[in-house]
N, CA and C of each residue as an Amber inpcrd file, in Angstrom:
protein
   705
  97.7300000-192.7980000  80.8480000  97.3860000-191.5040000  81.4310000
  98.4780000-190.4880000  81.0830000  98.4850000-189.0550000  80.6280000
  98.6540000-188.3310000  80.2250000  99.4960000-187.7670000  81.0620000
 100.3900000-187.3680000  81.4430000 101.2490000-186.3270000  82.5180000
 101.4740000-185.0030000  82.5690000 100.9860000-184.8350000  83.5530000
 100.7100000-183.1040000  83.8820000 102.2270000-182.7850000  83.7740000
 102.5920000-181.8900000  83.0200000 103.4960000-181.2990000  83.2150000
 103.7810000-179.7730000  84.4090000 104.6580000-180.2420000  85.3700000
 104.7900000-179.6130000  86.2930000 105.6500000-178.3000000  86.0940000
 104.9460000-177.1690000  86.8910000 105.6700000-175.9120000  86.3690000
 106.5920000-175.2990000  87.4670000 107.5210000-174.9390000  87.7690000
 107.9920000-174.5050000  88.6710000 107.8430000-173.2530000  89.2860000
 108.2550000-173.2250000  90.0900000 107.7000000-171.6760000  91.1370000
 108.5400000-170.5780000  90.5010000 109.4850000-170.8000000  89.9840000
 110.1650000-169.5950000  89.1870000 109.6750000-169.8050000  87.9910000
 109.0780000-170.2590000  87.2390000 108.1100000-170.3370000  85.8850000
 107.0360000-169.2650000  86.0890000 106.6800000-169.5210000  87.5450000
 105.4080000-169.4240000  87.8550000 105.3940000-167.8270000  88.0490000
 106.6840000-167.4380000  89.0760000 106.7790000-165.6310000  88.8520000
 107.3780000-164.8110000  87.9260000 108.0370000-165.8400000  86.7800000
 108.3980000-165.1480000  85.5020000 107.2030000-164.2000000  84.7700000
 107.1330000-163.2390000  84.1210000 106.2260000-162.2930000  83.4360000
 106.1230000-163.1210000  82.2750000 105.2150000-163.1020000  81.8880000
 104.7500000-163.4380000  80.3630000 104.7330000-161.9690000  79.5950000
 105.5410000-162.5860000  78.5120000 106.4180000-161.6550000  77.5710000
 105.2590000-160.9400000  77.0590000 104.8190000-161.6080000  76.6260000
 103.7020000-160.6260000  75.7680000 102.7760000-159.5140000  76.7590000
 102.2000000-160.0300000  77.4660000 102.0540000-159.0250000  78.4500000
 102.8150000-158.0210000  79.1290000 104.1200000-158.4740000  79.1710000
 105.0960000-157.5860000  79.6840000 105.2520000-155.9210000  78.5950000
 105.4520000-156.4500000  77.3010000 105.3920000-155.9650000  76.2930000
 104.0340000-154.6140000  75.8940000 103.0200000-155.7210000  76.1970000
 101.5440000-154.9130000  75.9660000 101.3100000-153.4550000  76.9760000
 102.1160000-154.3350000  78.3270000 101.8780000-152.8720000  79.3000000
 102.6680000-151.8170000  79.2440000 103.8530000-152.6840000  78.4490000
 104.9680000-151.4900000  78.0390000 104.3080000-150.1190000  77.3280000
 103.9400000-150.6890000  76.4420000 103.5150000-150.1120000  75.0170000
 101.8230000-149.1040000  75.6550000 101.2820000-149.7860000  76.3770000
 100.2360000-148.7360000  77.0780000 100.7080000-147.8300000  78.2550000
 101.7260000-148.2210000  78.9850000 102.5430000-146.8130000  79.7850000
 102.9080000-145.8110000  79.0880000 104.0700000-146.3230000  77.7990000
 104.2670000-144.7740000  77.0330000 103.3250000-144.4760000  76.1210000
 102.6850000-145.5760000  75.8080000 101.0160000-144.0200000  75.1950000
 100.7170000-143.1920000  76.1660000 100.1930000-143.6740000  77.1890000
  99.7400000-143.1640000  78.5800000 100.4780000-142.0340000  78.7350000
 101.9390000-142.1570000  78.5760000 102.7360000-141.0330000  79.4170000
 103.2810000-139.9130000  78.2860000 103.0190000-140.4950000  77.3100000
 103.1870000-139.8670000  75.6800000 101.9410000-139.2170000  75.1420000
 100.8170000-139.2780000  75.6470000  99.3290000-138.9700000  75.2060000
  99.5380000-138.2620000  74.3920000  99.5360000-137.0070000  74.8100000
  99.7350000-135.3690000  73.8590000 100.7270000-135.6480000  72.8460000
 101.4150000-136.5480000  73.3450000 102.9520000-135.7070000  71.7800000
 101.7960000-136.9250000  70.7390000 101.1940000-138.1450000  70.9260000
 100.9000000-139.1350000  70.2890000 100.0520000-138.5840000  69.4360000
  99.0710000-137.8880000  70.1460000  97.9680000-137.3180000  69.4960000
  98.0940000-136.0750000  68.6440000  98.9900000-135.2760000  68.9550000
  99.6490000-134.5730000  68.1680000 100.4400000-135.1640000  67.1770000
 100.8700000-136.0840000  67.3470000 101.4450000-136.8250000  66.5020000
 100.5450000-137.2170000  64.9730000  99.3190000-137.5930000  65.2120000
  98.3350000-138.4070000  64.6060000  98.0530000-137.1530000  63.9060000
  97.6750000-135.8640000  64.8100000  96.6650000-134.6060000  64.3090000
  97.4700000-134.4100000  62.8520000  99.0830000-134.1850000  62.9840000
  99.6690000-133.7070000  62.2350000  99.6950000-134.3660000  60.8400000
  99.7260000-135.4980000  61.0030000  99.7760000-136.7070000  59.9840000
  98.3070000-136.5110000  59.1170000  97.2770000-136.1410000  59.7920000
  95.4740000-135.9530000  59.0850000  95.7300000-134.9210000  58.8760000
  96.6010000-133.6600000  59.2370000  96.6260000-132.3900000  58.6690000
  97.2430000-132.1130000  57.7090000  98.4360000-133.1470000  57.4440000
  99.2300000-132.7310000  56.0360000  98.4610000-133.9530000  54.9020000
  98.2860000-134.6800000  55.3150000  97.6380000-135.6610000  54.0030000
  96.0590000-135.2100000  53.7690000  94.9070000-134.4430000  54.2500000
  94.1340000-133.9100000  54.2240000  94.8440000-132.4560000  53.2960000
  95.2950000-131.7400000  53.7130000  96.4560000-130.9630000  53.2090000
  97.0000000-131.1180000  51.5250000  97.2840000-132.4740000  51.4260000
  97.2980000-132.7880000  50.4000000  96.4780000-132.8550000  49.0800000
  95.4960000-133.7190000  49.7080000  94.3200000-133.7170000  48.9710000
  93.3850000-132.6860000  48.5830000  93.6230000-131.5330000  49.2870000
  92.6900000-130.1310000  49.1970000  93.7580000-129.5660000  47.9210000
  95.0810000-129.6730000  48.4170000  95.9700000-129.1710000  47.2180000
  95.6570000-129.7400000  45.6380000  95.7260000-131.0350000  45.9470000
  95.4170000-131.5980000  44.4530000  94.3240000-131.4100000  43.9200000
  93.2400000-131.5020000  44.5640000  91.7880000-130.6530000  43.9950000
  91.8220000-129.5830000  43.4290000  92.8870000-128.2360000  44.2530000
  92.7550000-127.1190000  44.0740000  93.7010000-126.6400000  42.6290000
  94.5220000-127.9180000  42.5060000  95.4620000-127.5580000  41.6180000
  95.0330000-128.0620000  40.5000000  94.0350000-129.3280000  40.1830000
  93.0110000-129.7480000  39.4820000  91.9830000-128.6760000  38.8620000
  91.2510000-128.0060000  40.3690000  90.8280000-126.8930000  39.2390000
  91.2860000-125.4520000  38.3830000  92.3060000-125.5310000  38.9970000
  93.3120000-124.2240000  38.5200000  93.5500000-124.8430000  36.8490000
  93.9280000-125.6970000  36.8780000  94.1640000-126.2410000  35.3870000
  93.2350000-126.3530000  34.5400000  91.6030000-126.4830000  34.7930000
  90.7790000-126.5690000  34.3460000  90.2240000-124.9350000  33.7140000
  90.3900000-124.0120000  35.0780000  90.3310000-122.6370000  34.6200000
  91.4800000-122.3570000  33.6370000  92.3510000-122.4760000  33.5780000
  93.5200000-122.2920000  32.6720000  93.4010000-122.3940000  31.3020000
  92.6970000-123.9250000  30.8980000  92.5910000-124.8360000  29.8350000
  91.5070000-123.9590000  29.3530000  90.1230000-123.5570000  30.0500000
  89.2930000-122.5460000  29.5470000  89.8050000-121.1800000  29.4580000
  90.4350000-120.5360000  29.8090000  90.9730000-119.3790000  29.6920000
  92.0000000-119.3410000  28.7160000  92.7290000-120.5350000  28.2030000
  93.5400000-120.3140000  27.4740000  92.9450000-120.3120000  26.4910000
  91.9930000-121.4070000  25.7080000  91.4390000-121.6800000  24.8440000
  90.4990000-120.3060000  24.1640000  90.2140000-119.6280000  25.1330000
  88.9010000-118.7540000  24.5280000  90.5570000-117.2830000  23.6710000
  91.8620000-117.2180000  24.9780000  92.2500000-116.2260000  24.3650000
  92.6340000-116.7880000  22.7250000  93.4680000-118.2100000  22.5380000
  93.2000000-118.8230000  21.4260000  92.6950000-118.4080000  20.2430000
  91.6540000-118.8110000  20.7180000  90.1980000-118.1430000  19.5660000
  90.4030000-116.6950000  18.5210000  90.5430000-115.7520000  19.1960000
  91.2210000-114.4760000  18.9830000  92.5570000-114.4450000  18.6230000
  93.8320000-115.1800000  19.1110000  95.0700000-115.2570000  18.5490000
  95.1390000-115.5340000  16.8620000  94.3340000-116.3860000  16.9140000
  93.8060000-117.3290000  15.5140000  93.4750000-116.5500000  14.5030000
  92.3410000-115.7390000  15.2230000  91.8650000-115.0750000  14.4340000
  92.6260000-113.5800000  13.8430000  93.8250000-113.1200000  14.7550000
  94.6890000-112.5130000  14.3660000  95.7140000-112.7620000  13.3750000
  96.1260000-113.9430000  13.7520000  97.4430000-114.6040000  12.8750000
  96.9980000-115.3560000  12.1710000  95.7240000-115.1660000  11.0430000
  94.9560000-115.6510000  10.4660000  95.6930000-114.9070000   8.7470000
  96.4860000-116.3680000   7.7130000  96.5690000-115.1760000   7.0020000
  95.9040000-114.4110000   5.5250000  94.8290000-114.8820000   5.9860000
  93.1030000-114.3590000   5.5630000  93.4660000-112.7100000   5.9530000
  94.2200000-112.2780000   6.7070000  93.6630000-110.8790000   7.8530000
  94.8780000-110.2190000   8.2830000  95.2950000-109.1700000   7.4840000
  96.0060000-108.2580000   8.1730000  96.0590000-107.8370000   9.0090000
  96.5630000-108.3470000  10.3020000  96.6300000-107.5940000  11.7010000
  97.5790000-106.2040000  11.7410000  97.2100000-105.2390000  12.5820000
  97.8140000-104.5940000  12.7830000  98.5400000-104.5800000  14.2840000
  99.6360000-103.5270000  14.5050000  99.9700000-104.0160000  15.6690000
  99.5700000-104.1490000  17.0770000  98.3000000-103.0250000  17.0280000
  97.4580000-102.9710000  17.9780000  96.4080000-104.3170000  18.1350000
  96.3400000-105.2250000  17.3180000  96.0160000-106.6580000  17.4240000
  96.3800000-107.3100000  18.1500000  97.8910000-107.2600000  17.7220000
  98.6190000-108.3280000  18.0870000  99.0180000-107.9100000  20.0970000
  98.9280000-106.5480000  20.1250000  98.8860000-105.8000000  21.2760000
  97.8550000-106.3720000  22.5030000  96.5980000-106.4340000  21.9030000
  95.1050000-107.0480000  22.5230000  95.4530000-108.6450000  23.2270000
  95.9290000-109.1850000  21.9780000  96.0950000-110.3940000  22.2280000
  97.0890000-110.6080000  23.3690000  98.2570000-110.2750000  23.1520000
  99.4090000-110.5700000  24.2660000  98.9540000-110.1290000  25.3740000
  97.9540000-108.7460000  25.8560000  97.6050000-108.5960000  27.2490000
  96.4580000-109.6600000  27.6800000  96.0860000-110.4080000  26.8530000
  95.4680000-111.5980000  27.1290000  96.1010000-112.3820000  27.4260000
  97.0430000-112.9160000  26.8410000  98.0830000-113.8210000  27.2500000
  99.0220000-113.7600000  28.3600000  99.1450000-112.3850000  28.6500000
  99.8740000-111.9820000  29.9020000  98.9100000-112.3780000  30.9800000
  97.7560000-111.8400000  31.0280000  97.0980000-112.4450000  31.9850000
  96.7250000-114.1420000  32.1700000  96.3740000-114.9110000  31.1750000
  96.7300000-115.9360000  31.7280000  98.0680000-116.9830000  32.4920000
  99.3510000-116.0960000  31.9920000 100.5120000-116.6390000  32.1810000
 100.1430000-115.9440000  33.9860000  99.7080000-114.6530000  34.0980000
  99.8430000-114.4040000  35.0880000  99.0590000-114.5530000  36.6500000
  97.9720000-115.3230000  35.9440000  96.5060000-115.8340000  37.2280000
  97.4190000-117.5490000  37.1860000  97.3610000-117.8950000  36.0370000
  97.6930000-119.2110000  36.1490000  99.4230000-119.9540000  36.0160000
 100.3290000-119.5480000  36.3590000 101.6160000-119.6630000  35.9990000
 102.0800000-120.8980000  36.3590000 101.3450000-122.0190000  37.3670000
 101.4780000-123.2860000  37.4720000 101.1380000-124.0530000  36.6020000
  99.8710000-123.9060000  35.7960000  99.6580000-124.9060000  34.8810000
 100.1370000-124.7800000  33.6650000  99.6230000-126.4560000  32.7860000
 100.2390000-126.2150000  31.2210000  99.9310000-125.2290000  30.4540000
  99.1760000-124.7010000  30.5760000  98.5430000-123.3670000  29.6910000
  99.2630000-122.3740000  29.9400000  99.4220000-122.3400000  31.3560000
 100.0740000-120.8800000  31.6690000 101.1880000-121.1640000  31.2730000
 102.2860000-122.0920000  31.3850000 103.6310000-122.3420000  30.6610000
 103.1810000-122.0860000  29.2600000 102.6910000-123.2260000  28.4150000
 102.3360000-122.6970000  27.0070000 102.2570000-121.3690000  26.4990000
 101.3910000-121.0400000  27.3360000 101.3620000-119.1030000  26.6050000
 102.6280000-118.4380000  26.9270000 103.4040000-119.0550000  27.1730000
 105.2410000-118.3070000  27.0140000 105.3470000-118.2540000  26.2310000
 105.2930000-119.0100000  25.4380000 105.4650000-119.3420000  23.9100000
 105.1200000-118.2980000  22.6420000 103.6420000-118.7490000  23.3610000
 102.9190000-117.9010000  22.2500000 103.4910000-116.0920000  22.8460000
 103.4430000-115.6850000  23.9070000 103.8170000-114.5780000  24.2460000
 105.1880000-114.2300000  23.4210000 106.1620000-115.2580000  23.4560000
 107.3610000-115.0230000  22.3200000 106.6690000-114.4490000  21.1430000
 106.2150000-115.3890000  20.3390000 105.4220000-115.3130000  18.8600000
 105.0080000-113.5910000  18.7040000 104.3690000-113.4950000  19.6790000
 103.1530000-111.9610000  19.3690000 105.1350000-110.7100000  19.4380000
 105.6420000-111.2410000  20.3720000 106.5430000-110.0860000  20.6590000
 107.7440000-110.0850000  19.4960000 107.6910000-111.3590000  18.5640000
 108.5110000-110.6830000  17.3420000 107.8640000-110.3920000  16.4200000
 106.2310000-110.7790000  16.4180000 105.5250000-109.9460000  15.2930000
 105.6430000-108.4460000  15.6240000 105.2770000-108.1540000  16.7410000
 106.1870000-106.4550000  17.3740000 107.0340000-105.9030000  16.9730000
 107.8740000-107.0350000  16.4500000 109.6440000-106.4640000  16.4570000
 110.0180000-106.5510000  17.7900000 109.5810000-106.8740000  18.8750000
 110.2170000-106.7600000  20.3220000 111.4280000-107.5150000  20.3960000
 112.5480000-107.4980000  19.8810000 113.3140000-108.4380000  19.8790000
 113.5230000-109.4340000  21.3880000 113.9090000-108.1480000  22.2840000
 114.5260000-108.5880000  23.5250000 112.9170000-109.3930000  24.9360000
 111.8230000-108.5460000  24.8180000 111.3180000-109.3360000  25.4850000
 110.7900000-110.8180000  24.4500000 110.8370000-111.0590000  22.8410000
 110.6660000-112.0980000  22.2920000 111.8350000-113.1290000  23.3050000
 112.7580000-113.0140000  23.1100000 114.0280000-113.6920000  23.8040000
 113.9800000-113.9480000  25.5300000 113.3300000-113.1710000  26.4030000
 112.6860000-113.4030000  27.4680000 111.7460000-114.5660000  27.7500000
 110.7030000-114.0890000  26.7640000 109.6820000-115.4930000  26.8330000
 109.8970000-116.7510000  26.3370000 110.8840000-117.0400000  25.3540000
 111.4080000-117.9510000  25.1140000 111.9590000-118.6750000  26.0010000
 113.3070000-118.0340000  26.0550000 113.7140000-118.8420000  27.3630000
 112.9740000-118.6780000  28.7760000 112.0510000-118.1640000  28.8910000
 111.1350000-118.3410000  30.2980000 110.1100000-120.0450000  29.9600000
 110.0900000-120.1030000  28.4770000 109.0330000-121.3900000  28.1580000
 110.1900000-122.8240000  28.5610000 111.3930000-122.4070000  27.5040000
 112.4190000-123.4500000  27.8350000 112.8650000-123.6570000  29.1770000
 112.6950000-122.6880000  29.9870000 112.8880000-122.6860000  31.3500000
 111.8570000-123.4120000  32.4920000 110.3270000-123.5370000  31.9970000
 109.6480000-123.8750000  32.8140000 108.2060000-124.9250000  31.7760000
 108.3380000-124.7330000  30.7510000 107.3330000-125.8200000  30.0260000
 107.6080000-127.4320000  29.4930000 108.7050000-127.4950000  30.0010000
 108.6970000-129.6220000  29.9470000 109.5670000-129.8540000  29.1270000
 109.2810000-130.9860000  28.5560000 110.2120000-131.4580000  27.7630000
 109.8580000-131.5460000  26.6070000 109.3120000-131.5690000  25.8040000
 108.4840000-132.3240000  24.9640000 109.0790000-131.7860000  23.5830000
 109.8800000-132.4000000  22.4650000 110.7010000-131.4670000  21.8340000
 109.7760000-130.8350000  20.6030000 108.7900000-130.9970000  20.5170000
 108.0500000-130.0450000  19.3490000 107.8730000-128.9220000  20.0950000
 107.0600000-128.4490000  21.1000000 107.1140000-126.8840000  21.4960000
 108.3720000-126.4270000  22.0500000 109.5170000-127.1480000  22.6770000
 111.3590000-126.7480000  22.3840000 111.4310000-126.2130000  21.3160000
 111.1410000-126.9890000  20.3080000 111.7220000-126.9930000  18.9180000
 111.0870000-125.4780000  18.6770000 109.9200000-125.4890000  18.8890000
 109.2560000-124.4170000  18.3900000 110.1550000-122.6720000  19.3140000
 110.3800000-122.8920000  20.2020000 111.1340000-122.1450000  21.1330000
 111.9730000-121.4640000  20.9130000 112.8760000-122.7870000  20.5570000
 114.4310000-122.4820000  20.1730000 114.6290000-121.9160000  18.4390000
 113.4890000-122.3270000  17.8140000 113.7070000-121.5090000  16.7040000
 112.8340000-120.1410000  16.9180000 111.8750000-119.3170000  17.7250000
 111.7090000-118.0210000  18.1590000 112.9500000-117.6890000  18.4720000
 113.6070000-118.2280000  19.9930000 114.8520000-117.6000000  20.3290000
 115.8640000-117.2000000  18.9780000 115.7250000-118.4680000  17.5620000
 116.8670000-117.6930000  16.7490000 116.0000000-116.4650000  15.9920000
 115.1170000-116.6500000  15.4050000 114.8610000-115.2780000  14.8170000
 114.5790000-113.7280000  15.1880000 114.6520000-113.9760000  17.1310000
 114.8610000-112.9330000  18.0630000 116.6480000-112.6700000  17.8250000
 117.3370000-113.4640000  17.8170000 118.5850000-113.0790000  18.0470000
 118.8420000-112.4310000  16.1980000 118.2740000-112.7640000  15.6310000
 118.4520000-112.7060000  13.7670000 118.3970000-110.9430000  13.9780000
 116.6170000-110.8110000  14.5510000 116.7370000-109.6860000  15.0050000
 117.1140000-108.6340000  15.3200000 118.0100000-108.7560000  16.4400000
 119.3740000-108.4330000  17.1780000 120.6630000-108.1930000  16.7850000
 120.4480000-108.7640000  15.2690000 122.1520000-109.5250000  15.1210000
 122.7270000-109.9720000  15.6590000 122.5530000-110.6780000  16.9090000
 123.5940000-111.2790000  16.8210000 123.6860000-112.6340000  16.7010000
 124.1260000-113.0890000  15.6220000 124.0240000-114.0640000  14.7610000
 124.9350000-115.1680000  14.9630000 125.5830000-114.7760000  16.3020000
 125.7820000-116.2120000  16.8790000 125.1220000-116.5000000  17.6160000
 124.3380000-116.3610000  18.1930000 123.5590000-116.2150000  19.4190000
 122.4500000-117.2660000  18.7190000 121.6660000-116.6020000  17.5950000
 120.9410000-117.2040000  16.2190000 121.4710000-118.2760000  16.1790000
 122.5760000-117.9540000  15.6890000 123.0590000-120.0850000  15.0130000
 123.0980000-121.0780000  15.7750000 123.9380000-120.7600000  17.4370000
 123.5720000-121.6900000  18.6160000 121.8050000-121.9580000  18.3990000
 120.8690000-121.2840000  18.4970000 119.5160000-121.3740000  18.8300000
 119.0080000-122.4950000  17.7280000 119.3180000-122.5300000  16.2030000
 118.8700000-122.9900000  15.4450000 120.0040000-124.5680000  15.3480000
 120.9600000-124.7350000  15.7130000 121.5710000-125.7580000  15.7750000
 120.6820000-126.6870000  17.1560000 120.1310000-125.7040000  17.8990000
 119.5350000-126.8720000  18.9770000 118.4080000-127.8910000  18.4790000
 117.9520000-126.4740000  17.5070000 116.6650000-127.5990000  16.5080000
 117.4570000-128.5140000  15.8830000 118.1340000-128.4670000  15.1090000
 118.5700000-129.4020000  14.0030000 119.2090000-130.6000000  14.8260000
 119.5230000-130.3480000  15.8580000 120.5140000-131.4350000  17.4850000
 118.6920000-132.4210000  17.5990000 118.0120000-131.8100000  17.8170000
 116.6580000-132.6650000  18.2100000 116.1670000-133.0220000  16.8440000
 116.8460000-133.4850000  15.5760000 116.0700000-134.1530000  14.4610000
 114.9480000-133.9840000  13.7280000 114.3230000-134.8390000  13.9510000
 113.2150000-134.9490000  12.7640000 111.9380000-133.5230000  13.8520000
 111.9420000-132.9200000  13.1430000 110.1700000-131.8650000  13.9290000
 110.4340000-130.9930000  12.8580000 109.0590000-130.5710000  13.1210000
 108.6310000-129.9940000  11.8110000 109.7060000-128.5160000  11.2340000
 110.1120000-128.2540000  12.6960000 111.0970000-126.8170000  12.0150000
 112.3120000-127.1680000  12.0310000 112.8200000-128.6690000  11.4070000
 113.8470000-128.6400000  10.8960000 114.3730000-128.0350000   9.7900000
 113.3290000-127.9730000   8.7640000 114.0640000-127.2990000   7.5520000
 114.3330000-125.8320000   7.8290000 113.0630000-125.2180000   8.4280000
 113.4540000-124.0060000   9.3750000 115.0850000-123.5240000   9.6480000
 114.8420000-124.5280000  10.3230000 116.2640000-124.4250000  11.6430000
 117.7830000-124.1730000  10.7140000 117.6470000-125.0930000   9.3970000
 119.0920000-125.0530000   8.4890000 118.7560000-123.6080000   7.9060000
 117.7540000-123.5650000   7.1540000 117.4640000-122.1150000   6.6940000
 118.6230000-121.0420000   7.3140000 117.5880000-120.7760000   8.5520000
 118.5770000-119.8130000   9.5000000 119.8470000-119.9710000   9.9760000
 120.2220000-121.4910000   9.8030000 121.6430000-121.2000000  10.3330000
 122.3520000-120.8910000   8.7330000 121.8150000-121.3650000   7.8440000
 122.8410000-120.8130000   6.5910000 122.3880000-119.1650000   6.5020000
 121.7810000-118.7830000   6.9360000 121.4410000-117.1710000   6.8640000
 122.5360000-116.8460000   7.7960000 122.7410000-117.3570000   9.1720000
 123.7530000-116.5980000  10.1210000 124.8160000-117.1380000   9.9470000
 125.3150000-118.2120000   9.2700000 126.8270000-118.4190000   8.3680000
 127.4940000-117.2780000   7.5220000 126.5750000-116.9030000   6.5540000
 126.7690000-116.3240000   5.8770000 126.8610000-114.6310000   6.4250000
 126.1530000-114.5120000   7.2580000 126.3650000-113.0570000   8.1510000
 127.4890000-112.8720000   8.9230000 127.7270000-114.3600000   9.1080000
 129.3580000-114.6780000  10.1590000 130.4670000-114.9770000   8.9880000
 130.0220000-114.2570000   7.6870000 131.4410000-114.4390000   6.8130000
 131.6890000-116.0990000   6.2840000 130.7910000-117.2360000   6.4910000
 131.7270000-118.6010000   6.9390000 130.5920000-119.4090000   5.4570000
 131.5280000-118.6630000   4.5750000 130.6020000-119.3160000   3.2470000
 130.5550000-120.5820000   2.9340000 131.3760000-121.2050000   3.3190000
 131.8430000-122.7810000   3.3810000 130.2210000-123.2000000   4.0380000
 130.1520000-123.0680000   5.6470000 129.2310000-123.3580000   5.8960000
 127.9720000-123.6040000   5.7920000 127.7260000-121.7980000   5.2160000
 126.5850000-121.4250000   4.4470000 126.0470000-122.2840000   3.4160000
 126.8880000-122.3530000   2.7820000 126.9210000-123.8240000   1.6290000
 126.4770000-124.8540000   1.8240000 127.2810000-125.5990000   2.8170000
 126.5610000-126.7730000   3.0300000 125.8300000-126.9440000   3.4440000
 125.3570000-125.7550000   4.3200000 123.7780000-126.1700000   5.3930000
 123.0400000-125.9180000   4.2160000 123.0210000-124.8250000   3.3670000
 122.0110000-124.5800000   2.3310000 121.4860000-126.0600000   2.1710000
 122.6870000-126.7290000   1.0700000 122.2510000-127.6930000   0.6750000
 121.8330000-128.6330000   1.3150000 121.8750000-129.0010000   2.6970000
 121.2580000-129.7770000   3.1370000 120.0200000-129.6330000   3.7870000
 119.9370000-128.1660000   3.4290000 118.6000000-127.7310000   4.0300000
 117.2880000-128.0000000   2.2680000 118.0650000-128.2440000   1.2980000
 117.8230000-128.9010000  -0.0170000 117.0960000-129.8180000   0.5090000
 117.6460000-130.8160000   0.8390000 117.4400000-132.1400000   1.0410000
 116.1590000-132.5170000   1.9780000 115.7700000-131.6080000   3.0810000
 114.8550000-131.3270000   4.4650000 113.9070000-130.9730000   3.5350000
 113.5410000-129.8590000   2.3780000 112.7040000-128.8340000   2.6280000
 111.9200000-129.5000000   1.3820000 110.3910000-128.8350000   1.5380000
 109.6420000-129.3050000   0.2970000 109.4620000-128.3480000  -1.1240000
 109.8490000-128.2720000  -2.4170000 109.8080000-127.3360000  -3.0720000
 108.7310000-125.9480000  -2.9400000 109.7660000-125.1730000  -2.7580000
 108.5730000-123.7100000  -2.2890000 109.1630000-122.6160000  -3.1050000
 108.5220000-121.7960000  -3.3670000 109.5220000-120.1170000  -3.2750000
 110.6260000-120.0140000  -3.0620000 110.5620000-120.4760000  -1.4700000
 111.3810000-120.6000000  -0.1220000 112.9100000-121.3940000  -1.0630000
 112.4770000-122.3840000  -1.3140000 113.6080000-123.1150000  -2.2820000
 114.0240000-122.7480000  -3.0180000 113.2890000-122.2220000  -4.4120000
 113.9820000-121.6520000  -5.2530000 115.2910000-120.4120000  -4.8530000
 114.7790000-119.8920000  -3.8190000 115.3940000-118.5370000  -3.2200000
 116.9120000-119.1440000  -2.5740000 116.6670000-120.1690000  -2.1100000
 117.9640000-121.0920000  -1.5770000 118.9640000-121.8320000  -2.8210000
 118.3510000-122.0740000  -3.5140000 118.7480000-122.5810000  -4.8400000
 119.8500000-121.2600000  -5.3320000 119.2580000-120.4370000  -5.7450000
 119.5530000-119.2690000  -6.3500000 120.9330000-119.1610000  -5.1980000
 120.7930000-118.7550000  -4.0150000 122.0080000-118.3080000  -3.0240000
 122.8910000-119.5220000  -3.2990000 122.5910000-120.8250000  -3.5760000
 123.7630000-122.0880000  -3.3220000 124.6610000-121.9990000  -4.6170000
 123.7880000-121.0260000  -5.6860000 124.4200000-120.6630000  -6.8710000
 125.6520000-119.4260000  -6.8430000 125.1250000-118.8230000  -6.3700000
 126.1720000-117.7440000  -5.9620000 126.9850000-118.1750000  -4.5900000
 126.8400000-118.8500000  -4.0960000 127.9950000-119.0550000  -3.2070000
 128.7160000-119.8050000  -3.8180000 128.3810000-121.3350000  -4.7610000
 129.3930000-122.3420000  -5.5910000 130.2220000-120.9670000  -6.4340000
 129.6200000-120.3170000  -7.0190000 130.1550000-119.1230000  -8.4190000
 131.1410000-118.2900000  -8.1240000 130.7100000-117.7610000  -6.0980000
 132.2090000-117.5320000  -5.3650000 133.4720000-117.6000000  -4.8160000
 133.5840000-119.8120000  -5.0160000 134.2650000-120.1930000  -4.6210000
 135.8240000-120.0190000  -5.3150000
């Protein structure tokens, strides 16, 4: 036979924990109601909150991507070089572009058209707002070093612009610092152009020639050829 195990009278008026616990936990809801429920409201109001944001910022990008694309179309067809634009073209276009940078300035498009807003403002001659939008793109469009690249060589031919041709050579050394993209040969070009404006023929020289080495036979080359001749002929 089995033995009852006997419980004692102080066993017997001890609280059972868990219960002790459970009523705990329903007094301060009880006495906490409002802050609790406020508590909860707030929590469905910012993550609801959330989700309306990301939708909304979802379709902002979508308007963007269409709005950018159609001004596009027309950029293209300006800087087409089938087609002499004039400057009142290039005029049309950028207040297009202003407006998308300016409905949409969160998304990729609206960053992107910094860019292009550079582009139209040194076909202008605008030197100084070219140099604005530049660094407004490097300032707020990512990382990604082909449209940098593309950036930082606007910023030098804004500063070429300008003269001031240190300003230029920093800009075009940032390309040649990020390697292989397509405006590397670019990038030596101009800095042996602002060597040579900075007196520093040595330099001029060697970037030439190694801008030799980058570039694919063009015009463009021969014309570099010819200068690496007269700078060796000066030494």
């Amino acid at each position: 036979m089995v033995a009852v195990k006997k419980i004692s009278k102080r066993k017997l008026k001890e609280p059972d924990e868990f219960i002790t616990l459970s009523e705990q936990a329903f007094l301060f809801v009880r006495a906490h109601l409002k802050k609790v429920v406020a508590g909860v409201v707030v929590v469905v109001v910012v993550v609801l909150a959330l989700v309306f944001f990301q939708m909304w910022e979802k379709k902002k990008e979508g308007e963007a991507q269409t709005a950018f694309a159609s001004v596009m179309e027309v950029y293209q067809k300006v800087d087409s070089p089938y087609k002499e634009a004039t400057s009142q073209d290039y005029k049309e276009v950028l207040a297009k572009i202003d407006e998308v940078i300016a409905k949409f300035p969160r998304t990729a498009p609206g960053k992107l058209s910094l860019l292009y807003k550079g582009n139209l403002h040194l076909r202008l001659g605008e030197f100084d707002e070219a140099v604005k939008a530049c660094n407004s793109f490097l300032e707020k469009g990512g990382k990604g070093d082909l449209f940098r690249a593309f950036a930082w060589e606007g910023l030098g031919y804004a500063y070429e612009g300008k003269k001031d041709y240190a300003k230029a050579l920093e800009s075009y050394r940032k390309v040649i610092e990020m390697g292989s993209t397509p405006q590397l040969a670019h990038a030596y070009l101009g800095a042996g152009r602002c060597y040579e404006k900075l007196g520093k023929s040595k330099e001029a020289l060697e970037t030439y020639k190694t801008y030799m080495k980058t570039a694919q036979k063009s015009q463009e080359s021969n014309m570099v050829l010819n200068k690496i001749a007269l700078l060796e002929g000066g030494k």
